[in-house]
HTML snippet that shows the backbone in 3Dmol.js (N, CA, C, O; Angstrom):
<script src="https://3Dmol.org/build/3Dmol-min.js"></script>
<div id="view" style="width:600px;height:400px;position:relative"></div>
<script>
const pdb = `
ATOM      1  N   UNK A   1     -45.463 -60.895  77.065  1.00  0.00           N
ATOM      2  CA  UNK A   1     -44.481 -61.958  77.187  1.00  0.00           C
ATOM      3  C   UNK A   1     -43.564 -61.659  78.365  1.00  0.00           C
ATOM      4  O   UNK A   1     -43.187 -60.512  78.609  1.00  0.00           O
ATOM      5  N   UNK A   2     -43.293 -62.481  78.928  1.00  0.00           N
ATOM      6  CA  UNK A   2     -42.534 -62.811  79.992  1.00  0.00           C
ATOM      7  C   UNK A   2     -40.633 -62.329  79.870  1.00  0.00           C
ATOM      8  O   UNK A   2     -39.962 -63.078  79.160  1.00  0.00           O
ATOM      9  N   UNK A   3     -39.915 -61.164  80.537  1.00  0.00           N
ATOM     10  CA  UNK A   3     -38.727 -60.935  79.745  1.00  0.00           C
ATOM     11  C   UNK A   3     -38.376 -62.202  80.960  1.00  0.00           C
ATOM     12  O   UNK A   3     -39.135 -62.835  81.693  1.00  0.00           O
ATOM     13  N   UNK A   4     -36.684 -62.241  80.767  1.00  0.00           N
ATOM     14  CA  UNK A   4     -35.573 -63.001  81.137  1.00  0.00           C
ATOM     15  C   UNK A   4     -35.397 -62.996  82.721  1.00  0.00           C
ATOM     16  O   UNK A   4     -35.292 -63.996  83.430  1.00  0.00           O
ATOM     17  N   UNK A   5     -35.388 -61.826  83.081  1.00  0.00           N
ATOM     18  CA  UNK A   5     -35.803 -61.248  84.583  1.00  0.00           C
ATOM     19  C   UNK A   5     -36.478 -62.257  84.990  1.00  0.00           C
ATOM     20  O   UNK A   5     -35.971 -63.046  85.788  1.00  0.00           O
ATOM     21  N   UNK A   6     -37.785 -62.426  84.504  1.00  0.00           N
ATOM     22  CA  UNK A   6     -39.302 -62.833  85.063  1.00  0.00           C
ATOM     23  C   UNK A   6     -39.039 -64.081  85.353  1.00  0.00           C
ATOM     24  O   UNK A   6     -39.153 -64.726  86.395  1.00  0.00           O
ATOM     25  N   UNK A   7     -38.463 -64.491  83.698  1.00  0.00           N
ATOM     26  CA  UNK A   7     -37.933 -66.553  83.879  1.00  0.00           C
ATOM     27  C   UNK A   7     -37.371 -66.951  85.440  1.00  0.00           C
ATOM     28  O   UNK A   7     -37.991 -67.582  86.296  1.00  0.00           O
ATOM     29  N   UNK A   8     -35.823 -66.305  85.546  1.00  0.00           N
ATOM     30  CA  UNK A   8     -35.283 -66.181  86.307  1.00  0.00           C
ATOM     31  C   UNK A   8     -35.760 -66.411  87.634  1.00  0.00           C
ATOM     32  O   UNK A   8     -35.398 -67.314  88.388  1.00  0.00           O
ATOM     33  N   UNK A   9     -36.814 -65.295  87.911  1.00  0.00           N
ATOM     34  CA  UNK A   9     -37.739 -65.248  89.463  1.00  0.00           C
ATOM     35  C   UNK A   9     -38.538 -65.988  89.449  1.00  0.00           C
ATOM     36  O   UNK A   9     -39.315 -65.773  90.379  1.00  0.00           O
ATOM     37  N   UNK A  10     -38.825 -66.855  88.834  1.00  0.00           N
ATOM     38  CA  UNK A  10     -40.237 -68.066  88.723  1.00  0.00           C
ATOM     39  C   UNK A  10     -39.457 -69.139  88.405  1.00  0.00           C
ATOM     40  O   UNK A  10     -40.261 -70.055  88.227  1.00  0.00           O
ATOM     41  N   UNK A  11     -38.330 -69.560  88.229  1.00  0.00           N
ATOM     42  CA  UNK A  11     -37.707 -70.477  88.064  1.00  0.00           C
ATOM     43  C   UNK A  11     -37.743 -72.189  88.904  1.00  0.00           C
ATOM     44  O   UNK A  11     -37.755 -73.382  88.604  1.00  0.00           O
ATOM     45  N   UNK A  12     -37.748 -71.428  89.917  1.00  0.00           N
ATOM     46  CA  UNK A  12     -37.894 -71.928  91.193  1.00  0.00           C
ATOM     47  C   UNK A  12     -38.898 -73.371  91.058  1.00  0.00           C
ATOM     48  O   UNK A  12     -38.817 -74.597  91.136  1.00  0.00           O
ATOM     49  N   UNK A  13     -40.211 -71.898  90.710  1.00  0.00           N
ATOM     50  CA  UNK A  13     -41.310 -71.953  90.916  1.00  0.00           C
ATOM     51  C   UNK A  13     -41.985 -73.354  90.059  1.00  0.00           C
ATOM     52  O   UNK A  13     -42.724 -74.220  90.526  1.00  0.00           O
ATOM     53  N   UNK A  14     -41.341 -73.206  88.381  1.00  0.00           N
ATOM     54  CA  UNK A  14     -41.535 -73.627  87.131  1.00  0.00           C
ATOM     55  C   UNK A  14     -41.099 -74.923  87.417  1.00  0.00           C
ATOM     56  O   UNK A  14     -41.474 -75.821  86.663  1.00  0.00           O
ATOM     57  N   UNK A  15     -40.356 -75.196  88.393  1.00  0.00           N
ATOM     58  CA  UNK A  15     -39.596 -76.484  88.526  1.00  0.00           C
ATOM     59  C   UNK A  15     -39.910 -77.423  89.611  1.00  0.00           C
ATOM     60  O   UNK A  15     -39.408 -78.515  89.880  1.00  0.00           O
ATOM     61  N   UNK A  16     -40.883 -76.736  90.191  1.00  0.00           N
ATOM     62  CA  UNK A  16     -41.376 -77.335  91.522  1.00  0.00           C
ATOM     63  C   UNK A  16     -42.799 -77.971  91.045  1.00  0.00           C
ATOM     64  O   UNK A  16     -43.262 -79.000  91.537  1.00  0.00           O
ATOM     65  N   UNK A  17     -43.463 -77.162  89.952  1.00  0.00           N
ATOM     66  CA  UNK A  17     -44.774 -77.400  89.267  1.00  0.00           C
ATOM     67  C   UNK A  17     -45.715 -76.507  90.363  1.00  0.00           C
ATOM     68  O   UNK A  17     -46.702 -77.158  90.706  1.00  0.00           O
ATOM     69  N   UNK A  18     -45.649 -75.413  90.875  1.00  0.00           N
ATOM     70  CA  UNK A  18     -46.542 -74.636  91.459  1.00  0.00           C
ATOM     71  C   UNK A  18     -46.721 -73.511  91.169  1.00  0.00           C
ATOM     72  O   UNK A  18     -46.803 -72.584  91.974  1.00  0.00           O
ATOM     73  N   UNK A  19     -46.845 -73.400  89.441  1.00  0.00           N
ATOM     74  CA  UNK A  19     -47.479 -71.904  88.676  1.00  0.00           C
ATOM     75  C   UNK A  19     -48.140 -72.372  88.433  1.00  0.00           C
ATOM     76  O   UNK A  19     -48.066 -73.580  88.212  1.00  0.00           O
ATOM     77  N   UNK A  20     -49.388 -71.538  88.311  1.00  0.00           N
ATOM     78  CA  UNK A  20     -50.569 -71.545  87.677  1.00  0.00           C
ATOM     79  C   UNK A  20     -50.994 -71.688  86.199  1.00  0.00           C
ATOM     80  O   UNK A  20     -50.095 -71.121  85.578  1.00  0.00           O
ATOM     81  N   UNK A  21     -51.665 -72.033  85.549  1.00  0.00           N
ATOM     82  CA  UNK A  21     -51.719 -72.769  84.057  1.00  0.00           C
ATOM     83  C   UNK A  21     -51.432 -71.283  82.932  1.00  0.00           C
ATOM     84  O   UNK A  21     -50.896 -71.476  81.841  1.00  0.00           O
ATOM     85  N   UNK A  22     -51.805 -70.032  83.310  1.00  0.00           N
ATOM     86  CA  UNK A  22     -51.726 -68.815  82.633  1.00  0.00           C
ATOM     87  C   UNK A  22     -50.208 -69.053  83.194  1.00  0.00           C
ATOM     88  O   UNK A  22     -49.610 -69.946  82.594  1.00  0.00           O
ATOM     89  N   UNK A  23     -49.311 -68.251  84.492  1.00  0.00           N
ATOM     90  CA  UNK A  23     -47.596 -68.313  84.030  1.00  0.00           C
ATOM     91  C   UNK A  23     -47.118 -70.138  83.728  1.00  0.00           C
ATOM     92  O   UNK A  23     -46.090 -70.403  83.106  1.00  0.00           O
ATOM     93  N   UNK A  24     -47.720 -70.850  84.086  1.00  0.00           N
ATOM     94  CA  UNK A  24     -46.838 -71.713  83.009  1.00  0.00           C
ATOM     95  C   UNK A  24     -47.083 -71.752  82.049  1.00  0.00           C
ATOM     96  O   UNK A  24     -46.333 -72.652  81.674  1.00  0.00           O
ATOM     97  N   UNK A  25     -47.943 -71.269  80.699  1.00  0.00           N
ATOM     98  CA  UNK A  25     -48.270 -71.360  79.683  1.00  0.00           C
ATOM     99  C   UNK A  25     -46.916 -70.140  79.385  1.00  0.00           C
ATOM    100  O   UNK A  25     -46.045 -70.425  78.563  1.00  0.00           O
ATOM    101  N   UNK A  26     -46.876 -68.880  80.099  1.00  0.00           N
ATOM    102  CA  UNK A  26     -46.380 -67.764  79.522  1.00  0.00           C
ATOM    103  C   UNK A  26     -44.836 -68.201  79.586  1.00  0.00           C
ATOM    104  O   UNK A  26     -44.035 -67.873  78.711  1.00  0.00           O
ATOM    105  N   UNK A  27     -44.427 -69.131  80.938  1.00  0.00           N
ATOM    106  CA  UNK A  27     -43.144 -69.396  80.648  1.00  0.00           C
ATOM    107  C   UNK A  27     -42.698 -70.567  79.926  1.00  0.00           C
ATOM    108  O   UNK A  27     -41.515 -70.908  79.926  1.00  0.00           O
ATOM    109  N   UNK A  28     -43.633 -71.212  79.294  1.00  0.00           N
ATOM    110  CA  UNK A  28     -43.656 -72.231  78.478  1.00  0.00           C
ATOM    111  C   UNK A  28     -42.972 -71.346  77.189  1.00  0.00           C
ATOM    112  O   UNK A  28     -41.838 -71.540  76.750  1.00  0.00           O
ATOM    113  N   UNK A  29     -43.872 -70.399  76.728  1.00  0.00           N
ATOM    114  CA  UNK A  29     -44.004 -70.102  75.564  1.00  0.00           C
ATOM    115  C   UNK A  29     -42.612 -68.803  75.740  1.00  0.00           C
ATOM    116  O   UNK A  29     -42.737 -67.845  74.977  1.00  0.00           O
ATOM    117  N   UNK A  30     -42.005 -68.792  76.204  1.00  0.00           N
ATOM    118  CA  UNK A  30     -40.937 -67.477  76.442  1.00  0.00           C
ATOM    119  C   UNK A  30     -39.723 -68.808  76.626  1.00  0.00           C
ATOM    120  O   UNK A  30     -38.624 -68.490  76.172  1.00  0.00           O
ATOM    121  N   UNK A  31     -39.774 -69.795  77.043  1.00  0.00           N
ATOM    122  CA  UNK A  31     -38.892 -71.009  76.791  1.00  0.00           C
ATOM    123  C   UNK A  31     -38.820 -71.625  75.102  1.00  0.00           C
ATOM    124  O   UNK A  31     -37.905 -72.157  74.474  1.00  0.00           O
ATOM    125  N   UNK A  32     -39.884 -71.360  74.829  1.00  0.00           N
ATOM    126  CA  UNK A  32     -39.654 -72.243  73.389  1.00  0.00           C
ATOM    127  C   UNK A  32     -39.230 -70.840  72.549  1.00  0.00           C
ATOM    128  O   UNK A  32     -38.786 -71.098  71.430  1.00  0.00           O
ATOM    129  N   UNK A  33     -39.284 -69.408  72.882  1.00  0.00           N
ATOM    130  CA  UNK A  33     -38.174 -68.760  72.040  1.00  0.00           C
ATOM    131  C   UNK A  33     -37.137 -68.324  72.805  1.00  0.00           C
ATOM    132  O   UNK A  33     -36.601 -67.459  72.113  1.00  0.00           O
ATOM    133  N   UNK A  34     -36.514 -68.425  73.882  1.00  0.00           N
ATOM    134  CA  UNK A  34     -35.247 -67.806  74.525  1.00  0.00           C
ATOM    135  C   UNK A  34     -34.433 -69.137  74.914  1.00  0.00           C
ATOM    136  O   UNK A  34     -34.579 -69.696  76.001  1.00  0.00           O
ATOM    137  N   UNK A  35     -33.464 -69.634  73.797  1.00  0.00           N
ATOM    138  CA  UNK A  35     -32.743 -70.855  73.953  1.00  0.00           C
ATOM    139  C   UNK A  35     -31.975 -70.638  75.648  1.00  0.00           C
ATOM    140  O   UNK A  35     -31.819 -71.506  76.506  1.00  0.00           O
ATOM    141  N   UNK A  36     -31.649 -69.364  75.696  1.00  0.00           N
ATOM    142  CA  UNK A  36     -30.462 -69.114  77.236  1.00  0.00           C
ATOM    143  C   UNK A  36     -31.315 -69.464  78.606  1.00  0.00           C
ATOM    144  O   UNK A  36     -30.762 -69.975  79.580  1.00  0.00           O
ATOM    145  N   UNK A  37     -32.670 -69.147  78.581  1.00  0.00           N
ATOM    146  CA  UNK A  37     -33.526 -69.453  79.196  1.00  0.00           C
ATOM    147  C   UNK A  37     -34.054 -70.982  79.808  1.00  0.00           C
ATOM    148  O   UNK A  37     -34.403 -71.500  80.868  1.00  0.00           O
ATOM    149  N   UNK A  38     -33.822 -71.361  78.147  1.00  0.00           N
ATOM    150  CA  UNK A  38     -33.742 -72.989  78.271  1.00  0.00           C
ATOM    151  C   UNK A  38     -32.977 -73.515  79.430  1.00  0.00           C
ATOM    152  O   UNK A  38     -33.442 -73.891  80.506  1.00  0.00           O
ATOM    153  N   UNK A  39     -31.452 -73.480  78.968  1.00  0.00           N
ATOM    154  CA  UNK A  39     -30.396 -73.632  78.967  1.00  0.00           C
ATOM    155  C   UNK A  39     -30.608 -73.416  80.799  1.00  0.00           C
ATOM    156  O   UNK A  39     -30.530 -74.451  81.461  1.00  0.00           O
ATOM    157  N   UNK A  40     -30.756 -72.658  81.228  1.00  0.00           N
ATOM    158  CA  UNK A  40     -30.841 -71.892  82.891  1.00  0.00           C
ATOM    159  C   UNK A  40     -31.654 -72.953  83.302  1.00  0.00           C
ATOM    160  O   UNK A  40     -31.091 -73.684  84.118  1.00  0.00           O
ATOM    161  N   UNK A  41     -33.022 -73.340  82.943  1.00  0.00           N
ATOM    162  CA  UNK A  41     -33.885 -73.949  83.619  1.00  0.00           C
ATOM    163  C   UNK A  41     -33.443 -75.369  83.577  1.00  0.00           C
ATOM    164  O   UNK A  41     -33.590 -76.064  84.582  1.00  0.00           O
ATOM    165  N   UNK A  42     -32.882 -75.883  82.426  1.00  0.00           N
ATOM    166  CA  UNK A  42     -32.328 -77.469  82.290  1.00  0.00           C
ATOM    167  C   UNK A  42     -31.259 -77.509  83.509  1.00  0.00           C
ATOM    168  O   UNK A  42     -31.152 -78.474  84.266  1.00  0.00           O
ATOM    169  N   UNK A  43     -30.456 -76.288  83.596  1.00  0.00           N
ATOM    170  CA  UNK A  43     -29.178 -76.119  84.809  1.00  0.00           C
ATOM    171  C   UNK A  43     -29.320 -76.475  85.881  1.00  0.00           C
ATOM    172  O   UNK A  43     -28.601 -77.110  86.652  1.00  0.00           O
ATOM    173  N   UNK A  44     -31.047 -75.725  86.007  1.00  0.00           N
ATOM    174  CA  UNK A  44     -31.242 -75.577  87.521  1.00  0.00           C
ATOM    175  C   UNK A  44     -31.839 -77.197  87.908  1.00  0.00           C
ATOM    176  O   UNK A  44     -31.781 -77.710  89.025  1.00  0.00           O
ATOM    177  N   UNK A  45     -32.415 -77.824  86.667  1.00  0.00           N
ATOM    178  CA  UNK A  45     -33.030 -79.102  87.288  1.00  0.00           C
ATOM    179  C   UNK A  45     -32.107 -80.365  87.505  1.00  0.00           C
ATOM    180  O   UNK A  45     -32.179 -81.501  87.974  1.00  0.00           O
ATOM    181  N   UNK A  46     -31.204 -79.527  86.901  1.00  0.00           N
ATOM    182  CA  UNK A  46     -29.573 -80.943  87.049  1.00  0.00           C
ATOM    183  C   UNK A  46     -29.040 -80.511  87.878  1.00  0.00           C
ATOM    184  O   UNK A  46     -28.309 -81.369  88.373  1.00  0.00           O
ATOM    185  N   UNK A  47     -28.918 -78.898  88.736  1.00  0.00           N
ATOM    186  CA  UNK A  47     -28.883 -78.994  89.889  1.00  0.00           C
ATOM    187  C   UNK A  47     -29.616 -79.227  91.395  1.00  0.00           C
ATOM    188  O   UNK A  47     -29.047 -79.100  92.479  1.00  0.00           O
ATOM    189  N   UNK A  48     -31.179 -79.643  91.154  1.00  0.00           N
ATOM    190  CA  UNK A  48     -31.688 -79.907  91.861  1.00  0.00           C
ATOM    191  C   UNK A  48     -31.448 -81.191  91.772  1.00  0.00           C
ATOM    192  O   UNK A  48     -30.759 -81.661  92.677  1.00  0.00           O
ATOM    193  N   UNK A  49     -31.736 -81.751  91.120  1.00  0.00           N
ATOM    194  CA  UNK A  49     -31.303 -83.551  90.787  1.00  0.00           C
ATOM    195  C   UNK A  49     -30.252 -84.094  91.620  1.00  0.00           C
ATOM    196  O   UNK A  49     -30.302 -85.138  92.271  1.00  0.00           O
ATOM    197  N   UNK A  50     -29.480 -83.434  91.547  1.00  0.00           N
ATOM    198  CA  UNK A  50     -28.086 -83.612  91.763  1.00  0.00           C
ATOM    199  C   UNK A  50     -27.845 -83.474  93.511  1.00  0.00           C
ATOM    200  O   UNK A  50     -26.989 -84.131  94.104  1.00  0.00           O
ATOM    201  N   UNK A  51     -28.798 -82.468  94.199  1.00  0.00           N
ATOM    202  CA  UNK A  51     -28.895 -82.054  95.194  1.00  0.00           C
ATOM    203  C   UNK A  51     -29.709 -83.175  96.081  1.00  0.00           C
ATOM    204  O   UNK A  51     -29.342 -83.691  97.136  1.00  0.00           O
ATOM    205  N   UNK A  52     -31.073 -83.428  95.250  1.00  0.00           N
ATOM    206  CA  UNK A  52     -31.669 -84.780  96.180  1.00  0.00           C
ATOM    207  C   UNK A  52     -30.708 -85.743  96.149  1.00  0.00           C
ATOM    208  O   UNK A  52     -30.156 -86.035  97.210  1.00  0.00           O
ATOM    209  N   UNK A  53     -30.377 -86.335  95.066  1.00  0.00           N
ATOM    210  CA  UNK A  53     -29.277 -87.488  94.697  1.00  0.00           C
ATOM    211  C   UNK A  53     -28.584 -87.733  96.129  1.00  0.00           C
ATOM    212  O   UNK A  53     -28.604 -88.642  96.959  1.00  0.00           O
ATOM    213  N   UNK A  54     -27.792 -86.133  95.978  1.00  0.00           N
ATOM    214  CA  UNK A  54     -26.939 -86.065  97.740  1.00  0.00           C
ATOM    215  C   UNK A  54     -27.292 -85.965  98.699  1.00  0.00           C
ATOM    216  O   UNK A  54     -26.517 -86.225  99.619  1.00  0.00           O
ATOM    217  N   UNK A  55     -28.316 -85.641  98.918  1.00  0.00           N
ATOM    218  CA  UNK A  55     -29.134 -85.710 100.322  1.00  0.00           C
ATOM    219  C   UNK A  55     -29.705 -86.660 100.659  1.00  0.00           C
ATOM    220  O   UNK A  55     -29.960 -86.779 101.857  1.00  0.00           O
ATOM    221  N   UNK A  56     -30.189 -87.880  99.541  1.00  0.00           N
ATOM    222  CA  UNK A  56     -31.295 -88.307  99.979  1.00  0.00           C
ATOM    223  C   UNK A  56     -30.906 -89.438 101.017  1.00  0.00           C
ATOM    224  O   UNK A  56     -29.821 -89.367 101.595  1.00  0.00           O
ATOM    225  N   UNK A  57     -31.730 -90.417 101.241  1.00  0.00           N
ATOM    226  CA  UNK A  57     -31.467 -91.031 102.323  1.00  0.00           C
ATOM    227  C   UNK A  57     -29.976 -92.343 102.300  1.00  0.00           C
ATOM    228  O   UNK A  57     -29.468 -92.821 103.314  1.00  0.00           O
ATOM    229  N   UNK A  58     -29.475 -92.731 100.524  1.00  0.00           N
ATOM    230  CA  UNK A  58     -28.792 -93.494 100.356  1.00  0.00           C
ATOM    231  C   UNK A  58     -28.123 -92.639  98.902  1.00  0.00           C
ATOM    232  O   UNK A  58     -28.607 -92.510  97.777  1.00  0.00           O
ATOM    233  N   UNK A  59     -27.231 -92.302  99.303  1.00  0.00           N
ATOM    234  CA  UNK A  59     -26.462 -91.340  97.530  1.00  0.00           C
ATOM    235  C   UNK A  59     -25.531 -92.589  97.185  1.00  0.00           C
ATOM    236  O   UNK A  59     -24.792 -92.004  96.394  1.00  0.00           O
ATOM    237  N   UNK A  60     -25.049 -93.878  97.217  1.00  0.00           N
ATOM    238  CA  UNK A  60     -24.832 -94.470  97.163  1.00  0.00           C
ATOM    239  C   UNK A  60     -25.497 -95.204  95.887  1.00  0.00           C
ATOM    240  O   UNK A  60     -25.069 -95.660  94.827  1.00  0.00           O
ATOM    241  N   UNK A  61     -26.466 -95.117  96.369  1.00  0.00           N
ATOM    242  CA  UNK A  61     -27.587 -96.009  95.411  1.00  0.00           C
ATOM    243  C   UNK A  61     -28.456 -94.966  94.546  1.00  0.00           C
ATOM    244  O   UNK A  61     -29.402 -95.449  93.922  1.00  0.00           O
ATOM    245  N   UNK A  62     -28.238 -93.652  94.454  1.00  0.00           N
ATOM    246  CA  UNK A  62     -29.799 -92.861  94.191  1.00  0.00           C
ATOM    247  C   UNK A  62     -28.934 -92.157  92.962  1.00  0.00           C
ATOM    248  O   UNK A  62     -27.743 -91.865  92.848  1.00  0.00           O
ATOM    249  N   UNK A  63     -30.141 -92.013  92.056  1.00  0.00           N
ATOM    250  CA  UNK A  63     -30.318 -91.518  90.655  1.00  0.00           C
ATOM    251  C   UNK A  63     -30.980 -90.602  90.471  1.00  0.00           C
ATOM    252  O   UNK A  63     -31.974 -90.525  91.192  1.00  0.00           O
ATOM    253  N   UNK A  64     -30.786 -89.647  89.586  1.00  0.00           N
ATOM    254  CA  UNK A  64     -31.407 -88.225  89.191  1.00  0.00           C
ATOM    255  C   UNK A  64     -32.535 -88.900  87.785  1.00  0.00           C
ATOM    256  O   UNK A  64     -32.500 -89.945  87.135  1.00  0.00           O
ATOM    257  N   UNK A  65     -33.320 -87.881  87.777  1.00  0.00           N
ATOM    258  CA  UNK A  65     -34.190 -88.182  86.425  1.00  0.00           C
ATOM    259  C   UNK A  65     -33.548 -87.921  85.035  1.00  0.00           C
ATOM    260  O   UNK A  65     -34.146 -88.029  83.964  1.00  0.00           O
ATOM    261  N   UNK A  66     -32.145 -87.536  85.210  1.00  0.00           N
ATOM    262  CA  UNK A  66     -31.472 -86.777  84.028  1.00  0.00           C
ATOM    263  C   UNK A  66     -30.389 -87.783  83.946  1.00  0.00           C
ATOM    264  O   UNK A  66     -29.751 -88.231  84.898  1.00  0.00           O
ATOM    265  N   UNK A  67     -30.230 -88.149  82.435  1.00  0.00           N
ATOM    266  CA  UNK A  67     -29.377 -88.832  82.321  1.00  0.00           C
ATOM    267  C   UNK A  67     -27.750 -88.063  82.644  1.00  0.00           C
ATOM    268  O   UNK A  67     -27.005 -88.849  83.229  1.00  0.00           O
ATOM    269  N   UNK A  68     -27.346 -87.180  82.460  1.00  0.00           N
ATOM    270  CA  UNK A  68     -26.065 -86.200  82.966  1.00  0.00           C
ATOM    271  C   UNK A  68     -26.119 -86.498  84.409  1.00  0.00           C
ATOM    272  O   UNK A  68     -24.996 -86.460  84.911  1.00  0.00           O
ATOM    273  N   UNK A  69     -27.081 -86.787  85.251  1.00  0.00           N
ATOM    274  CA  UNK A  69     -27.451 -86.495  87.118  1.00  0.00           C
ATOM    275  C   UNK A  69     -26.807 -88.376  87.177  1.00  0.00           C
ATOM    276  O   UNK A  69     -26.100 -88.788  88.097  1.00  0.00           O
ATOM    277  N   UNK A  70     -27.124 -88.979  86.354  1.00  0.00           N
ATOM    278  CA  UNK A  70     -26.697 -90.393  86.715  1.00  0.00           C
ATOM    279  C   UNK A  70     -25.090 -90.933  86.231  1.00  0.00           C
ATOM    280  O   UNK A  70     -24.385 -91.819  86.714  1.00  0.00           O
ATOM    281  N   UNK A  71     -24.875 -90.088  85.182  1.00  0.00           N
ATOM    282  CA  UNK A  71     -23.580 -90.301  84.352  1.00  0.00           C
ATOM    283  C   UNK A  71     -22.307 -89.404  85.450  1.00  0.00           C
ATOM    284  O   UNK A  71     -21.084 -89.373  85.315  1.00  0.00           O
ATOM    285  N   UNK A  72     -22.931 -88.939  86.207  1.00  0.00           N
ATOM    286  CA  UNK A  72     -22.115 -87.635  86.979  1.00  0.00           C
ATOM    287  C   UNK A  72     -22.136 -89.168  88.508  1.00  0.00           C
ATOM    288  O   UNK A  72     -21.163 -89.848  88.832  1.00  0.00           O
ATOM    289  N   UNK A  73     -23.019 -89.220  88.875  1.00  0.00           N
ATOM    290  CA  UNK A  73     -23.521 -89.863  89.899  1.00  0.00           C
ATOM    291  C   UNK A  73     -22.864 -91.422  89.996  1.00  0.00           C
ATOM    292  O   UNK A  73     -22.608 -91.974  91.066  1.00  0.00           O
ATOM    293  N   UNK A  74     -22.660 -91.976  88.754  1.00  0.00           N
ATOM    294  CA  UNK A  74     -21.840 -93.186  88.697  1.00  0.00           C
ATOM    295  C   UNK A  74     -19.952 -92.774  88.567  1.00  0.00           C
ATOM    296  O   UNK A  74     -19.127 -93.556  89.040  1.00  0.00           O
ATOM    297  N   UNK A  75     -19.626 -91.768  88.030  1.00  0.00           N
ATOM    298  CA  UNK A  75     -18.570 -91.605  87.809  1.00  0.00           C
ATOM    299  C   UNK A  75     -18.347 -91.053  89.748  1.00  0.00           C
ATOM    300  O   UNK A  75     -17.280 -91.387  90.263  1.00  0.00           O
ATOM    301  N   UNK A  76     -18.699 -90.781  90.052  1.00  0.00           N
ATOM    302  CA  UNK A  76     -18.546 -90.238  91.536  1.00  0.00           C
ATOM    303  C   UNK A  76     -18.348 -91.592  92.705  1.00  0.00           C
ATOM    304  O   UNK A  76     -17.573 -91.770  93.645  1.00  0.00           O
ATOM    305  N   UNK A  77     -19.494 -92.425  92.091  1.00  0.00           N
ATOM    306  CA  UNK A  77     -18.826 -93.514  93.024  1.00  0.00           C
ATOM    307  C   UNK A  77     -18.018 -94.673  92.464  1.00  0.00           C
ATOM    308  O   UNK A  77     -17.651 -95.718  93.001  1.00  0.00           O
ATOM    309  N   UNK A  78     -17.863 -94.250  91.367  1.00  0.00           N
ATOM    310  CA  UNK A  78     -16.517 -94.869  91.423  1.00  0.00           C
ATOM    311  C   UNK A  78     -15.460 -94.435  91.956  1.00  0.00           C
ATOM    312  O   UNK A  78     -14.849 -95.075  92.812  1.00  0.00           O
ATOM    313  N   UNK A  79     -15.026 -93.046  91.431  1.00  0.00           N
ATOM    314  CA  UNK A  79     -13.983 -92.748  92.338  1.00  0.00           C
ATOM    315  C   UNK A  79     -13.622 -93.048  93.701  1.00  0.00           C
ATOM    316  O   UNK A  79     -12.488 -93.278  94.121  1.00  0.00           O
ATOM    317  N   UNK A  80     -15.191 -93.010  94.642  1.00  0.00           N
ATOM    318  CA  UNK A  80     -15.284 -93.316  95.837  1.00  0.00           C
ATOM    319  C   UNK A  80     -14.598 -94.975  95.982  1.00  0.00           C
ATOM    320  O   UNK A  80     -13.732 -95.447  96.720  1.00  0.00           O
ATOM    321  N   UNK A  81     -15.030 -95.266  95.434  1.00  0.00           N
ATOM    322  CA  UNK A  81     -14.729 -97.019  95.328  1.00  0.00           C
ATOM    323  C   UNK A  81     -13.095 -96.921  95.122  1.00  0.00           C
ATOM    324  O   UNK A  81     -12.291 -97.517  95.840  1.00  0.00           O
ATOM    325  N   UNK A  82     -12.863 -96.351  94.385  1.00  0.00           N
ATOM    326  CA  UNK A  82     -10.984 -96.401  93.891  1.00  0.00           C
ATOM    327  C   UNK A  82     -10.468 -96.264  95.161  1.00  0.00           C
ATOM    328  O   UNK A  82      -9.496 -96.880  95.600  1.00  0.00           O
ATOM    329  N   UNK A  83     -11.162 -95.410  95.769  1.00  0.00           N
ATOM    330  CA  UNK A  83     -10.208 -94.561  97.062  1.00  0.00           C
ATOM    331  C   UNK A  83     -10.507 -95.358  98.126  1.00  0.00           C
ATOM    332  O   UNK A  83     -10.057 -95.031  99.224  1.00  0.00           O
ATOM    333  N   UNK A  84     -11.165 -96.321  98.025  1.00  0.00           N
ATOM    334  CA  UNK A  84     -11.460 -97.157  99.952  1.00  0.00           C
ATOM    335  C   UNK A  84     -10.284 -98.350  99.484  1.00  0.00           C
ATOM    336  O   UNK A  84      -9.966 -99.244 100.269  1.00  0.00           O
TER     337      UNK A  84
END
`;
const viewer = $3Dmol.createViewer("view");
viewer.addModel(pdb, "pdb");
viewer.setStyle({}, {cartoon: {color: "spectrum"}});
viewer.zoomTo();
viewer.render();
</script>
């Protein structure tokens, strides 16, 4: 089994979809018992979300796949809107 370390350094990886079916099976299965693990990888994809959102070609208009990435993402332009 895969320790916490391992999650960590493949994280990246796990989230991009470019492990192989043996480590994503192993970090599949080291996710469904290490809740903190969870917790890290859900982090990292609401911070990637969050990152295209802002980069992409219109952040104005653009939405994350996570409902938190859109609830974050509408409250933001509003503010923007308050302030012009």
């Amino acid at each position: 089994m895969l320790s916490c370390k391992d999650v960590a350094e493949r994280a990246s990886t796990l989230i991009d979809g470019d492990l192989g079916l043996l480590e994503w099976l192993q970090m599949r299965f080291h996710l469904m018992m290490c809740k903190g693990c969870g917790a890290f990888i859900r982090q990292m994809r609401v911070t990637r979300d969050l990152t295209d959102a802002a980069t992409g070609p219109d952040p104005a208009t653009a939405t994350g796949d996570d409902p938190a990435v859109t609830s974050i993402l509408a409250r933001l332009r509003d503010a923007r809107q308050a302030g012009d």
